[in-house]
C-alpha positions in Angstrom: 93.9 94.7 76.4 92.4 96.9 73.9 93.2 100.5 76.1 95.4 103.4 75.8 98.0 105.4 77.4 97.8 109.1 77.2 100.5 111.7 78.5 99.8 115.6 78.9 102.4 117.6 80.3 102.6 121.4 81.1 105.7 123.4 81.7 106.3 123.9 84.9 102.8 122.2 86.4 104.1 118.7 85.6 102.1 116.0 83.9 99.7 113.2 83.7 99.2 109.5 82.9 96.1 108.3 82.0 95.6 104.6 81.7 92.0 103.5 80.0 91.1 99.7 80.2 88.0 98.9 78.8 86.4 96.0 81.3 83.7 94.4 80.6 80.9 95.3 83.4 81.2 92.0 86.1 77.7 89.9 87.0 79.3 89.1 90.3 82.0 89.7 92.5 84.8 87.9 92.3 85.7 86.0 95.4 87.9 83.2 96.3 85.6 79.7 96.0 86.4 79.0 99.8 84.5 82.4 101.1 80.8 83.2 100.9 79.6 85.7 99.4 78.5 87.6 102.8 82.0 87.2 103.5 83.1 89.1 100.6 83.7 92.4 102.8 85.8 90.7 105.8 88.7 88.8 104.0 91.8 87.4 106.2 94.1 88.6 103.7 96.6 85.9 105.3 94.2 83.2 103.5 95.1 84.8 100.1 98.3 84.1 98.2 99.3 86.3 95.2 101.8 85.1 92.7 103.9 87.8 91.5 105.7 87.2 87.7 108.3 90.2 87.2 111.6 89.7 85.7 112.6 93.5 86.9 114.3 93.0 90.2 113.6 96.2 91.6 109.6 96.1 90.6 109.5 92.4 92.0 110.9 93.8 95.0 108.3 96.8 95.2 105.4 95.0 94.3 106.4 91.4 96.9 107.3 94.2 99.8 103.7 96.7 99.5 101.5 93.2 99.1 103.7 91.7 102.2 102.7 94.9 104.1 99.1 94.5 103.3 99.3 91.0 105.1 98.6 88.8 101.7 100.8 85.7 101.3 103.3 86.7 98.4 105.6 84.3 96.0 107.8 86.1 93.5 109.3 84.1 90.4 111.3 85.8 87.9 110.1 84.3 84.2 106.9 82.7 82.7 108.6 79.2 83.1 109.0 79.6 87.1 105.1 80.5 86.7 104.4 77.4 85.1 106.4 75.5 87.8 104.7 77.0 90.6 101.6 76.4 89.7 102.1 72.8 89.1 102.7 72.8 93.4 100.7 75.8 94.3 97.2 77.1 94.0 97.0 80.9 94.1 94.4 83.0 94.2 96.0 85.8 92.2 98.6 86.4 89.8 100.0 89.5 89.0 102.0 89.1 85.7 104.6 91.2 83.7 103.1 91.9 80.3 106.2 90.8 78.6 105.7 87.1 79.5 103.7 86.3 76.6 104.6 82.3 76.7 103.2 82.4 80.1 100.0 84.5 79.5 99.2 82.1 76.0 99.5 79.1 78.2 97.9 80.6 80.8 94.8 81.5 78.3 94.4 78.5 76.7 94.7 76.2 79.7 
């Protein structure tokens, strides 16, 4: 994605992450096409469904339990070719993808 991960640790004071992404500035906000955009602030969080790609059972489960908790409609597969079955019977509004699926991601870009 074209960031970086720094570390900086101090004895004793611990140490910290910093992730940089460099996103391009968005025009408008990205919303689900069924809401309006004055609707944008009020979401029913059980109308969104989040696909979550994560071969790491432990993550998966971490991830599926915190979105669960937030209300959001969660499905978990485990590999890039569960993703591409899902979405052949599903429509999702998000999906939240290990970086190490990189047949899914290409397919995912190009389609």
């Amino acid at each position: 994605m074209g960031g970086s991960i720094t570390l900086a640790s101090r004895h004793g004071r611990g140490t910290t992450a910093t992730c940089t992404i460099p996103f391009k500035k968005c025009l408008e906000p990205i919303i689900p096409p069924a809401l309006k955009l004055e609707q944008a602030r009020y979401v029913d969080r059980a109308k969104i469904w989040i696909l979550v790609a994560e071969d790491n059972e432990i993550n998966r489960e971490i991830v599926v339990r915190h979105l669960e908790k937030m209300k959001f409609n969660v499905k978990a597969v485990i590999n890039g070719l569960e993703v591409l079955e899902v979405l052949q019977k599903h429509k999702f509004d998000l999906i939240l993808m290990d970086g190490q699926m990189r047949q899914c991601s290409l397919w995912l870009t190009c389609t």
